[in-house]
N, C-alpha and C positions, 0 to 999 in steps of 0.2 A: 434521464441521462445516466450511459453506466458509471460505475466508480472509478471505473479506468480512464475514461472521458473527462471526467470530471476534474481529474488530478490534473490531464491536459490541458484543458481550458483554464487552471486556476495556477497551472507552470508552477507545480509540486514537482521538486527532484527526488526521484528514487536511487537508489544506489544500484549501479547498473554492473555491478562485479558480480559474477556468478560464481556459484558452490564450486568449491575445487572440484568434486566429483562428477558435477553437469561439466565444467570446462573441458576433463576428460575424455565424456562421452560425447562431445562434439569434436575432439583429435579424431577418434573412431571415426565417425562418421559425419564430414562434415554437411551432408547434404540439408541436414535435420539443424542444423544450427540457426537458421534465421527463423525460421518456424518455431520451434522452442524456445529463443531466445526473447522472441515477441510476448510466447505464451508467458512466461517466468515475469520480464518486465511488467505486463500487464497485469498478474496477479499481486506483486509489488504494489502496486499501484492501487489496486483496491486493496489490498490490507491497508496503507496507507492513510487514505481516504477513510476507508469504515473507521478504523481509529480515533482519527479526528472528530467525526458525526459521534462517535459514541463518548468520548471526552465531555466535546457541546451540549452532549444531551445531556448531560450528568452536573455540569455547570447548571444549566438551564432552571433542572431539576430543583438544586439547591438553594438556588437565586431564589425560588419560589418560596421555600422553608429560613429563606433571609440568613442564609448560609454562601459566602462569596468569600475568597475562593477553594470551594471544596470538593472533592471529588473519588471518587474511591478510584482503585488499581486498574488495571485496562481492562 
């Protein structure tokens, strides 16, 4: 499953406000706007996602080393 999928199925809220400078260039041209705005949401969503999986791994990790709860920076 992708990470984008994934966020989906697990009903992860992403923040669906966009960069002033994209909201912009969708005034310009709005044809491009749902198609972009999918693309943006979607990578949202796996940055998200990978965050999380890499937290847990780090947890995981430390659990092993009898270290709970620890975990270095993102």
């Amino acid at each position: 499953m992708k990470y984008h999928e994934l966020a989906d199925f697990l009903d992860l809220v992403v923040d669906e406000k966009l960069p002033k400078e994209v909201a912009e260039d969708f005034k310009c041209d709005p044809t491009l706007y749902r198609k972009d705005f999918d693309r943006i949401i979607r990578r949202k969503k796996t940055v998200l996602v990978s965050r999380h999986l890499s937290i847990a791994r780090q947890y995981i990790e430390n659990v092993g080393k009898g270290e709970f709860p620890k975990r270095r920076g993102r």
